[in-house]
C-alpha positions as CSV (number, residue, x, y, z in Angstrom):
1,X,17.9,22.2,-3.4
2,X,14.9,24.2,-4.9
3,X,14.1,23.1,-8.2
4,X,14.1,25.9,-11.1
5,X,11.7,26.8,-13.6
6,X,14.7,25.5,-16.7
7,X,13.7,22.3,-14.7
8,X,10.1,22.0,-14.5
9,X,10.0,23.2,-18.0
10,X,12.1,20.7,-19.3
11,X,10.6,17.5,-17.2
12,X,7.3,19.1,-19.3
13,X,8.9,19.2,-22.5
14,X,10.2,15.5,-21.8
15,X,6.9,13.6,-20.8
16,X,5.3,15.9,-24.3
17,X,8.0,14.8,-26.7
18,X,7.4,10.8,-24.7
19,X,3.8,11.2,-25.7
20,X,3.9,12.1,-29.4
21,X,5.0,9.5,-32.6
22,X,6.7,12.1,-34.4
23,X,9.0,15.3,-34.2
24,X,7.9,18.6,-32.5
25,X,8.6,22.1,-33.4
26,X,9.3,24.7,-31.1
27,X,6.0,26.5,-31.3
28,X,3.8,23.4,-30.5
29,X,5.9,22.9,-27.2
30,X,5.4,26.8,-26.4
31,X,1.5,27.1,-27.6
32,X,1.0,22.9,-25.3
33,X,2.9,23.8,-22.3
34,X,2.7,27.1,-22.0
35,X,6.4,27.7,-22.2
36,X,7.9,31.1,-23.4
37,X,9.8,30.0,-26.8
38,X,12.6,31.2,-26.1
39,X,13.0,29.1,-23.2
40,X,12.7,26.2,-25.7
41,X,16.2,26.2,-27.4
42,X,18.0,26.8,-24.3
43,X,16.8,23.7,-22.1
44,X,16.5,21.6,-25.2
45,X,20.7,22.3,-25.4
46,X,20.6,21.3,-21.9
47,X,18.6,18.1,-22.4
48,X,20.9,17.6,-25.8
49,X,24.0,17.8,-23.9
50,X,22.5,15.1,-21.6
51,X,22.0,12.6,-24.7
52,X,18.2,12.8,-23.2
53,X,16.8,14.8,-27.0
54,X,17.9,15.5,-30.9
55,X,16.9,18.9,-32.5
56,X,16.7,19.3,-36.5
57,X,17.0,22.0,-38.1
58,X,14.9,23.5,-41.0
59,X,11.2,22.7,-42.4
60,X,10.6,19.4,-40.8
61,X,12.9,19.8,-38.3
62,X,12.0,20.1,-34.1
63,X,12.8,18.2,-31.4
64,X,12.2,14.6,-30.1
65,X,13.7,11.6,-27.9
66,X,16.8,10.2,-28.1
67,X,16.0,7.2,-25.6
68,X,12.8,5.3,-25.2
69,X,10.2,6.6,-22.1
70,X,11.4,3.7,-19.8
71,X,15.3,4.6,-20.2
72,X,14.7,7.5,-19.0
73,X,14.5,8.7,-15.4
74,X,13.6,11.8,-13.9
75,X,16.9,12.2,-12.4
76,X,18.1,12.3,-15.6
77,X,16.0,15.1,-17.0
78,X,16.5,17.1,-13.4
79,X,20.7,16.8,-13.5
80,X,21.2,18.0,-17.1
81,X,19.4,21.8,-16.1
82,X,20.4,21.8,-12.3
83,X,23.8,22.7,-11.7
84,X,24.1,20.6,-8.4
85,X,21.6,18.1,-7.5
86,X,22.8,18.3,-3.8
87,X,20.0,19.4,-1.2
88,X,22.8,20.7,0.8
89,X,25.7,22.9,0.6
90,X,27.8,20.4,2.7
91,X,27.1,17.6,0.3
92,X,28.8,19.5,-2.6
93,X,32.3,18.3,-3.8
94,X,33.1,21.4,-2.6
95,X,31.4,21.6,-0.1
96,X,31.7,23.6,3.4
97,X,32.0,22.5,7.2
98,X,32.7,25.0,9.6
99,X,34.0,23.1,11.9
100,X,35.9,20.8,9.4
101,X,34.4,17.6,11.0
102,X,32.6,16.2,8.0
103,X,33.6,12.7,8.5
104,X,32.1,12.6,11.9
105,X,29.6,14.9,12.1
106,X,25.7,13.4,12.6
107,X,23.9,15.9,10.7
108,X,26.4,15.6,7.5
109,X,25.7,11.9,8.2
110,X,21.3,12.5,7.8
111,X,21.6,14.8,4.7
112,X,23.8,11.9,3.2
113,X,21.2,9.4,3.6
114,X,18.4,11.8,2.5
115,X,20.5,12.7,-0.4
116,X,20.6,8.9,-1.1
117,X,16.5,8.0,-1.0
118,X,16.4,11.4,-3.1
119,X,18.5,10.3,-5.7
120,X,17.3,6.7,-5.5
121,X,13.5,8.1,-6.2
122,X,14.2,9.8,-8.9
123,X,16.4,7.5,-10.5
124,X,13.4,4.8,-10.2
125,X,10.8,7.3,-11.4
126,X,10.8,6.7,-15.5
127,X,9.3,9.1,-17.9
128,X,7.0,6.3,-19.2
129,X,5.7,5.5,-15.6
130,X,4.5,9.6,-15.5
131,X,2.8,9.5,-19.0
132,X,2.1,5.5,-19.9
133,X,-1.5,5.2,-19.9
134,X,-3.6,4.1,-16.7
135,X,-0.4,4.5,-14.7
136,X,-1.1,5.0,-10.9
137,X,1.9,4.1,-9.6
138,X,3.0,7.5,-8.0
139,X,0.2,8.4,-5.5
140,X,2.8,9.1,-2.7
141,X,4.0,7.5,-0.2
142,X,0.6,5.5,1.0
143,X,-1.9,4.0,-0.9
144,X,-3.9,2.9,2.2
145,X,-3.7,3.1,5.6
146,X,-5.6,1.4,8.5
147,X,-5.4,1.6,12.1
148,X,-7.0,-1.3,14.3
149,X,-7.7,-1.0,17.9
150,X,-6.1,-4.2,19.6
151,X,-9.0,-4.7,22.5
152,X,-12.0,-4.9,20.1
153,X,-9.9,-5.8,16.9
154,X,-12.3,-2.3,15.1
155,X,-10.6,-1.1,12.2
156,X,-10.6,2.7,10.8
157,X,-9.1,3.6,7.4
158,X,-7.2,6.6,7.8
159,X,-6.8,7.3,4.2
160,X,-7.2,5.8,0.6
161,X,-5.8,7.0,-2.6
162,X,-8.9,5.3,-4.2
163,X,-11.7,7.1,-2.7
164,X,-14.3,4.2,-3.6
165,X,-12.4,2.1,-1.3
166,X,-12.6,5.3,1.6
167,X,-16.0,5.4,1.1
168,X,-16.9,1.2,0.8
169,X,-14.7,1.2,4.2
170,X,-16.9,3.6,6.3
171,X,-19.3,1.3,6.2
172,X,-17.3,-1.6,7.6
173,X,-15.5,-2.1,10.8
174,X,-14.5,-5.9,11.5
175,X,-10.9,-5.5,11.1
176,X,-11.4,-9.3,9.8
177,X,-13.6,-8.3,7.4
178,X,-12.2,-5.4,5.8
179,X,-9.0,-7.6,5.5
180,X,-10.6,-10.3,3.8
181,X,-12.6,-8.3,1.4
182,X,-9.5,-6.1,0.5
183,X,-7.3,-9.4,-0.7
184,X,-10.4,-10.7,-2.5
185,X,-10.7,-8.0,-4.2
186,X,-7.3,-6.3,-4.5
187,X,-4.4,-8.4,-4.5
188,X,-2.4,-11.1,-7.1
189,X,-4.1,-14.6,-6.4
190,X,-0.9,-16.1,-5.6
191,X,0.0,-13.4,-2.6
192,X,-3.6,-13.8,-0.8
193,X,-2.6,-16.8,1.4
194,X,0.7,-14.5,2.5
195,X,-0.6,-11.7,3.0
196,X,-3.9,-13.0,4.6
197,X,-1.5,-15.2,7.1
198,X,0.3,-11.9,7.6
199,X,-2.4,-9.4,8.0
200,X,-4.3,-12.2,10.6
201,X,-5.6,-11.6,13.9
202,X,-3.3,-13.9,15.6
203,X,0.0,-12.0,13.7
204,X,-1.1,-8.9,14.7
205,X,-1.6,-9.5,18.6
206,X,1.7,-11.4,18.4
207,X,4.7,-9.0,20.0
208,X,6.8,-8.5,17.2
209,X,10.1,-7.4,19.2
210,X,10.4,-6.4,22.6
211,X,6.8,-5.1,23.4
212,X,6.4,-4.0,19.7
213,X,7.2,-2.7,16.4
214,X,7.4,-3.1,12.9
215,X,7.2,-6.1,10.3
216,X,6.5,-5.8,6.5
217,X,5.6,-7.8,3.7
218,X,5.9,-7.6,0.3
219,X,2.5,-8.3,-2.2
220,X,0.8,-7.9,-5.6
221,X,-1.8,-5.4,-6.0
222,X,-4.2,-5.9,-9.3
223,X,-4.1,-3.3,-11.9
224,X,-6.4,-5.5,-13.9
225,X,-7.0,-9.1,-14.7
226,X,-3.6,-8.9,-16.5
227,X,-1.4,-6.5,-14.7
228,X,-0.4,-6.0,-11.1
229,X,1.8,-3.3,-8.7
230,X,4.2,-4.3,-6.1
231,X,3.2,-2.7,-3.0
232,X,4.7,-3.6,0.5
233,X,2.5,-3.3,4.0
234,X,3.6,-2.2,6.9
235,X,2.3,-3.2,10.4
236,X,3.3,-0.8,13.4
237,X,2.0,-2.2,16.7
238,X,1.5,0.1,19.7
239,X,1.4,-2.5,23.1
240,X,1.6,0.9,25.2
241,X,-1.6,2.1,23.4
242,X,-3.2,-1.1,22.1
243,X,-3.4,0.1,18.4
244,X,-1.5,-1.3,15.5
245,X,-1.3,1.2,12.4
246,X,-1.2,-0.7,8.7
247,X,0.1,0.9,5.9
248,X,-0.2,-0.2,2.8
249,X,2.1,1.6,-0.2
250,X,3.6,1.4,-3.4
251,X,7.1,-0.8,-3.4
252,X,8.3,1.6,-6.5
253,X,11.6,2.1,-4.0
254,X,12.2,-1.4,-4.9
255,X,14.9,-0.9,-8.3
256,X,12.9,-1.0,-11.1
257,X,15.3,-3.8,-12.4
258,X,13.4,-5.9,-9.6
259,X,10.1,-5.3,-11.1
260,X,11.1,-6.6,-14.3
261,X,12.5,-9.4,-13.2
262,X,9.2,-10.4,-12.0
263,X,7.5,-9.7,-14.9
264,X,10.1,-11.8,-16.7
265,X,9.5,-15.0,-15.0
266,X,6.1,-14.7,-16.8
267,X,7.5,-14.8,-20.2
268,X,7.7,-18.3,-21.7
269,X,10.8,-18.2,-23.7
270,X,12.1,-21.1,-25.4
271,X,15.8,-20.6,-24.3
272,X,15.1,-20.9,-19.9
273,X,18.7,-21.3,-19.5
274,X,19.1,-18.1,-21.1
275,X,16.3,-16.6,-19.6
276,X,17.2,-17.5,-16.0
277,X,20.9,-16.0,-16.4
278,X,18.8,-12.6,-17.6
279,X,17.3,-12.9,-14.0
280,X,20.6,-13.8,-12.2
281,X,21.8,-10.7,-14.0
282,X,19.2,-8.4,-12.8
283,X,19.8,-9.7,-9.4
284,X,23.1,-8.5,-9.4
285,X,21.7,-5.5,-10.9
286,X,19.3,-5.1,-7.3
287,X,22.7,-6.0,-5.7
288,X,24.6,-3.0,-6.8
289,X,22.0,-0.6,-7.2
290,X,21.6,-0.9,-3.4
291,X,25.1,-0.8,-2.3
292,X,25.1,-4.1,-1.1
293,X,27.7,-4.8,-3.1
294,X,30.2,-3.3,-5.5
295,X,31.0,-4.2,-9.1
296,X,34.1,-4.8,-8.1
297,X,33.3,-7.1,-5.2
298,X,31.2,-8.9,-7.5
299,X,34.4,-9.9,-10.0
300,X,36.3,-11.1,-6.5
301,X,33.7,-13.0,-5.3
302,X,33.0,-15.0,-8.7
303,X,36.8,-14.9,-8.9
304,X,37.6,-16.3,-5.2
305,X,34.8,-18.8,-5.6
306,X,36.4,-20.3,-9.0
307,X,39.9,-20.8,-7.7
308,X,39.1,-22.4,-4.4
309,X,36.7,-24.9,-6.1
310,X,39.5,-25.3,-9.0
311,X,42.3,-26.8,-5.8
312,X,39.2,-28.9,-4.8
313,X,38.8,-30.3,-7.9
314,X,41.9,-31.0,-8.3
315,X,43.1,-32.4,-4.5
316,X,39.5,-33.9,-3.9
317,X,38.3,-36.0,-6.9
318,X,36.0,-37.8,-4.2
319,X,33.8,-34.6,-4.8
320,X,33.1,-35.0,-8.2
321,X,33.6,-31.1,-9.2
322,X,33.4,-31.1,-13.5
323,X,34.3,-28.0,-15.0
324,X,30.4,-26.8,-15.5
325,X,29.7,-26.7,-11.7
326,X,33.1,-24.8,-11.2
327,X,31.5,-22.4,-14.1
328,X,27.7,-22.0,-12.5
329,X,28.6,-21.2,-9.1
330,X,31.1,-18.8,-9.2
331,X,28.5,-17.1,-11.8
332,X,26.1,-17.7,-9.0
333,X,28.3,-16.7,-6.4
334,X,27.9,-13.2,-5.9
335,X,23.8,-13.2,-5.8
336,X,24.5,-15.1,-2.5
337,X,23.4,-11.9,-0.5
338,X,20.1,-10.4,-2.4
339,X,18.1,-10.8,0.8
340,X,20.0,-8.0,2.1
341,X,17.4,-6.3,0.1
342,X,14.8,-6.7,2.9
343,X,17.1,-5.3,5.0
344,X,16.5,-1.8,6.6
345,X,19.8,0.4,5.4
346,X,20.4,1.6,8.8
347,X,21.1,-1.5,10.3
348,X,23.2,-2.5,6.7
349,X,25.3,0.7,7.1
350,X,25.5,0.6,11.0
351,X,28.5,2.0,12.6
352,X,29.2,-0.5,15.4
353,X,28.1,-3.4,17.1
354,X,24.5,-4.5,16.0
355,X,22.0,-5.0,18.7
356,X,20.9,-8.9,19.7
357,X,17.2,-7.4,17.5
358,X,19.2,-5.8,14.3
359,X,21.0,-8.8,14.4
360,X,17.7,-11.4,13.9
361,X,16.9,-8.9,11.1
362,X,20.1,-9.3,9.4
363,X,19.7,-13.4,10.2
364,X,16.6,-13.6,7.7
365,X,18.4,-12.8,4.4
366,X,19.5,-16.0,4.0
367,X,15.9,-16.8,3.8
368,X,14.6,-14.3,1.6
369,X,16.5,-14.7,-0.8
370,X,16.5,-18.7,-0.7
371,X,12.7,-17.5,-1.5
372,X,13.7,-15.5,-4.0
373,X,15.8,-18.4,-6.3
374,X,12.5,-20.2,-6.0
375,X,10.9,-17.9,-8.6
376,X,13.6,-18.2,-10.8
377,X,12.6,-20.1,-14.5
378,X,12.7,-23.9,-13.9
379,X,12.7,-26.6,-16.6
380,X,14.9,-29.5,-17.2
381,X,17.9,-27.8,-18.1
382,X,17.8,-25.4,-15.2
383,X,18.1,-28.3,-12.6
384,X,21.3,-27.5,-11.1
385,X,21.3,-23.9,-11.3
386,X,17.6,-23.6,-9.4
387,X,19.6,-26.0,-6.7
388,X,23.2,-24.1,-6.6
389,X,21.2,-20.9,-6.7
390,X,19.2,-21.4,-3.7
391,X,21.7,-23.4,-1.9
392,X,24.0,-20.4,-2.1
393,X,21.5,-17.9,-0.6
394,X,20.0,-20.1,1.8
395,X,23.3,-21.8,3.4
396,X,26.7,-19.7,3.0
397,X,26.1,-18.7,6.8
398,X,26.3,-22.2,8.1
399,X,28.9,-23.5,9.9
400,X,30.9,-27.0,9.7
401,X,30.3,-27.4,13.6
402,X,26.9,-26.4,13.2
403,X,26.9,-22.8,14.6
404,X,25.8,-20.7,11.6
405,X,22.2,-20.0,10.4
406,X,19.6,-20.4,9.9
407,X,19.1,-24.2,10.2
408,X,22.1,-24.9,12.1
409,X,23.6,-27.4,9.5
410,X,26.7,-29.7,10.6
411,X,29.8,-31.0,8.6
412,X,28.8,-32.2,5.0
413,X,25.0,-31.4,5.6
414,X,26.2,-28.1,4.1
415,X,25.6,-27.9,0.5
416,X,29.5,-27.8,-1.3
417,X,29.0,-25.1,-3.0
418,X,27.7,-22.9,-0.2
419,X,30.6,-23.8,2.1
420,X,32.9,-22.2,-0.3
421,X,30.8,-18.7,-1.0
422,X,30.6,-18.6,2.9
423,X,34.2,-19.1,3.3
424,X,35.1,-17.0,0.4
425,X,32.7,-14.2,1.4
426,X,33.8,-14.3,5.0
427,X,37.2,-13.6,3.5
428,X,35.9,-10.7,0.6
429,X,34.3,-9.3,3.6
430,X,38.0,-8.6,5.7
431,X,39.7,-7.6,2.5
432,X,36.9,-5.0,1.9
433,X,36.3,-1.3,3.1
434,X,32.5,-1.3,4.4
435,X,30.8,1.8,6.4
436,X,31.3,0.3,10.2
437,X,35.2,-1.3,9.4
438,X,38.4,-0.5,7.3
439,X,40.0,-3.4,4.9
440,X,42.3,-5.5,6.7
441,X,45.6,-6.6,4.8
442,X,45.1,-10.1,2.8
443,X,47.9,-12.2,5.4
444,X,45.6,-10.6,8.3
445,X,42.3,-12.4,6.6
446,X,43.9,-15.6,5.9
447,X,45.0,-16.0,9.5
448,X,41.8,-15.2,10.6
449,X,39.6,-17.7,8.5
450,X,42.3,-20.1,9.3
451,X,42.1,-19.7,13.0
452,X,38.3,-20.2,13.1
453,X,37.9,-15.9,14.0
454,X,35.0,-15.8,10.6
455,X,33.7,-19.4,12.0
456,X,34.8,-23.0,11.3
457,X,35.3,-24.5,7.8
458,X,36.4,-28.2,7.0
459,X,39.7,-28.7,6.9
460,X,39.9,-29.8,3.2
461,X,38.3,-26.6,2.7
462,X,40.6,-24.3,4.3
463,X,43.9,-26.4,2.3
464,X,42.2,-25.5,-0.9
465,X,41.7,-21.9,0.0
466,X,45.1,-21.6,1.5
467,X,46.6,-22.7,-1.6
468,X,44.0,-20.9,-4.1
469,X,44.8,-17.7,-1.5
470,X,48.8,-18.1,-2.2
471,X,48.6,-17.0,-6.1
472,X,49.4,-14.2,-7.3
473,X,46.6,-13.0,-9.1
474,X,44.7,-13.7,-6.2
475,X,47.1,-11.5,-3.9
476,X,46.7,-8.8,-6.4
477,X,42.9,-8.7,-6.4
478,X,42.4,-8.6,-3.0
479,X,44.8,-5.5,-2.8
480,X,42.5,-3.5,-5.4
């Protein structure tokens, strides 16, 4: 897809009318961005259309925002003039294969998944990141890159964006050293010690998978004493060559809804409980953005998880289930997978059998997002969710013999409340269409957690789903 003039003049009309308090007439827009005028009431119809601007007529009228900078995205702005935003003609809804093999074909497959990062880019790219002030956020794809040779650990910085650190670099080649002085100087006090244990000589000799490869991790770069980026580095090691290549970039793929929740766990608020639901919410937001999980799947998790702990309430009072833990984790329920968000897409969307490698990726999102629950706002009356929350995300994989992961946990060393998201996931998982597997029919799922094919569950367990599984409405939601 080639981008039209309509389009670059209305992303420039966009970020002008973002940038001024009040409304703007046609002329100031032509005489400011050098636009013909008559251009002007056309795209502006186009951005109306979109809900994106408002026009007045007469003396005071012009033009201005509907929506606040930060609501809205340059995918936004770019849709409403371009009459298809697909980069290929095959991607269209009408689209043409010659040899009518679309579902199978590879290259239809590629120009999917690069019409996915392209949407996903500009969707994340807000008009009030392109004209808030001091914003640096979108210098490309690296902000820094290094490369280290392995056999004299000599470091060379390939590029910078900031050119003071090019040129304070040229002068230094300990890899140790230029390290060190970049997370003194650079990076969010409470990410030095990670990144520094990351970035160490030891962790970069190590072989990563099978003679070499890739690791990343995700940090805080300073802005200023009060403000910080997310940036993620990547280390490539080269065993055949004896190099390692860092890069060091901007994590702005990350869903802007998970930048705000970070920045929300540093507002004090006197309602936490309140405060930590916003963040469980934005999770789920993260979730769904990333195809992880569907809206839908969401409602049959949280349902699932409610009526299998409602039959355990009810036929094992030795548990001590009350109504409000029933009511927190089947909230909670459906953030059990948001490590998945460290997960490469590839492997996610695989079609087939994961290698013994993809699969030790996959293995750490219980992990990461355990990690992740453990930023979550604590206080007195967050207890129990902080502990359900992370006990969901760190142990729905584990098995009652003691063969799930990570840690291996047997019998009732399981947290309760992550046995039943694992078994109700296991089952959501069957019921549910996914890239690499069709649905299978709810009778075919229930035999198959029963019989031990999704791993094994306690037996009080498996009564309480069988008869949570026998309901109607929960026949009925696993066929939509």
């Amino acid at each position: 897809m080639q981008l039209t003039n309509t389009t670059d003049y209305a992303i420039r009309i966009v970020c002008y009318l973002a940038k001024q308090k009040n409304r703007v007439s046609s002329t100031e827009l032509s005489k400011e961005l050098d636009i013909p005028v008559n251009y002007i009431p056309k795209i502006s119809k186009l951005l109306k259309n979109k809900g994106i601007v408002y026009t007045l007529e007469g003396m005071n009228g012009g033009y201005g925002l509907l929506k606040r900078a930060d609501e809205i995205s340059l995918f936004d702005v770019i849709s409403s003039t371009e009459s298809t935003m697909a980069i290929s003609r095959c991607l269209k809804k009408d689209g043409f294969c010659s040899r009518n093999k679309d579902t199978t074909c590879k290259v239809h497959k590629i120009l999917l998944d690069l019409q996915k990062i392209f949407n996903d880019r500009l969707q994340n790219v807000k008009i009030s990141d392109i004209v808030g002030p001091g914003k640096d956020e979108y210098y490309g794809r690296y902000y820094l890159v290094l490369k280290v040779d392995l056999t004299n650990l000599h470091a060379e910085c390939i590029y910078s964006h900031d050119a003071s650190i090019l040129e304070r670099l040229k002068e230094e080649t300990s890899y140790k050293n230029i390290i060190e002085g970049y997370i003194y100087k650079n990076v969010y006090k409470a990410d030095q010690e990670k990144l520094r244990s990351f970035l160490s000589e030891d962790n970069l000799e190590k072989d990563i998978v099978n003679g070499g490869v890739e690791e990343d991790c995700g940090y805080r770069r300073l802005v200023d004493l009060n403000n910080y980026i997310w940036m993620e580095v990547k280390k490539y090691i080269d065993w055949e060559n004896k190099t390692a290549l860092l890069t060091f970039h901007n994590s702005k793929v990350i869903p802007n809804t998970m930048v705000r929740l970070e920045k929300e766990l540093e507002i004090k608020e006197k309602n936490v409980t309140k405060q930590y639901w916003n963040m469980v919410s934005l999770l789920v937001a993260v979730l769904n953005h990333n195809n992880l999980v569907q809206d839908e799947n969401q409602d049959n998790i949280s349902f699932y998880t409610r009526k299998v702990y409602e039959q355990l309430q009810k036929y094992h009072p030795e548990y001590g289930i009350s109504n409000e833990e029933i009511e927190d984790v089947s909230h909670l329920a459906p953030i059990h997978d948001i490590g998945k968000i460290r997960v490469p897409i590839e492997i996610l969307n695989k079609n087939g059998k994961l290698t013994v490698d993809e699969m030790e990726v996959v293995k750490q999102h219980p992990l990461v997002g355990a990690e992740m629950t453990m930023r979550f706002p604590k206080d007195i009356t967050t207890d129990k969710l902080n502990k359900y929350s992370y006990e969901i995300c760190r142990y729905h994989h584990e098995r009652y013999d003691g063969n799930g992961y990570p840690d291996g946990l047997v019998g009732e060393q399981i947290p309760l409340c992550a046995q039943v998201v694992g078994l109700v996931d296991a089952y959501d998982a069957l019921v549910s269409e996914r890239s690499y597997k069709k649905k299978l029919k709810h009778e075919e799922a229930v035999r198959m957690i029963v019989s031990g094919e999704c791993g094994k569950f306690s037996d009080q367990l498996i009564q309480c789903f069988l008869v949570a599984s026998m309901h109607k409405s929960w026949i009925e939601k696993s066929k939509k």
